[in-house]
C-alpha positions as CSV (number, residue, x, y, z in Angstrom):
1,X,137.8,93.0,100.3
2,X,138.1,95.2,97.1
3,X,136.8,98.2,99.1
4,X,139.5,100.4,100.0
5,X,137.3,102.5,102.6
6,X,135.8,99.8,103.9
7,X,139.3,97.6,104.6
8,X,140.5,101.2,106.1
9,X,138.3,100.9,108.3
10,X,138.0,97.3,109.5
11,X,141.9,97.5,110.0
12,X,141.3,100.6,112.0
13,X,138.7,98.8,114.5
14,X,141.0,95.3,114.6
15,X,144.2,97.4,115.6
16,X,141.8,98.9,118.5
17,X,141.1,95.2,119.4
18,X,144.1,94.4,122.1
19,X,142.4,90.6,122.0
20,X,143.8,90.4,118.2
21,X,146.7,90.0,116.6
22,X,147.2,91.2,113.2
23,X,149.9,88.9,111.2
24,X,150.6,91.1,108.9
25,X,152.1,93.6,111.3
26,X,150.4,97.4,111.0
27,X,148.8,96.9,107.4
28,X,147.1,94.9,105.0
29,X,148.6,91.8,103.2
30,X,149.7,91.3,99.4
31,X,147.2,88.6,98.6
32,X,149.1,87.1,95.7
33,X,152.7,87.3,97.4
34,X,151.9,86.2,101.4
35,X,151.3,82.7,102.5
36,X,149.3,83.5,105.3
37,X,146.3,84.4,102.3
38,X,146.4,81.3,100.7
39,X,143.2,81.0,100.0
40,X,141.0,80.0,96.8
41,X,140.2,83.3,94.7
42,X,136.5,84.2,94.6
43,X,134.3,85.0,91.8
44,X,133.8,88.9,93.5
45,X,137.7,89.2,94.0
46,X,138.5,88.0,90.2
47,X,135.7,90.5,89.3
48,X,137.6,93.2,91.2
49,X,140.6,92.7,90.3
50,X,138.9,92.5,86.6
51,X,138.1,96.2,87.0
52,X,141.1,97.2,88.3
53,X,139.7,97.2,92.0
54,X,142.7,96.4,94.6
55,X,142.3,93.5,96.9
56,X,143.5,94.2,101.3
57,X,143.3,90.7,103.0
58,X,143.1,91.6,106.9
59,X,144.3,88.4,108.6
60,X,144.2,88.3,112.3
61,X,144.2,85.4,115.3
62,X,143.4,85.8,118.7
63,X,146.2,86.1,121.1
């Protein structure tokens, strides 16, 4: 997501979830530089990034 708030507070709710596991550790992932977000970009994230937005990937599996 390119909403800083809004990722804040998914990864708040996740981390309370003991039936997840979140692969980046405590935090959020660097899209470009992780493997685990290889994923195509998206017309809203180019747009972000465009206007400067950051971009927090939240990438969890069930344990």
């Amino acid at each position: 997501t390119d909403w800083e708030d809004y990722s804040a507070q998914m990864l708040e709710v996740l981390q309370a979830t003991e039936e997840l596991e979140n692969l980046h550790g405590n935090g959020f992932s660097d899209v470009m530089a992780n493997p685990l977000c290889e994923r195509p970009r998206t017309k809203f994230q180019a747009r972000g990034e465009r206007l400067g937005y950051g971009i927090w990937d939240l990438v969890y599996r069930r344990r």
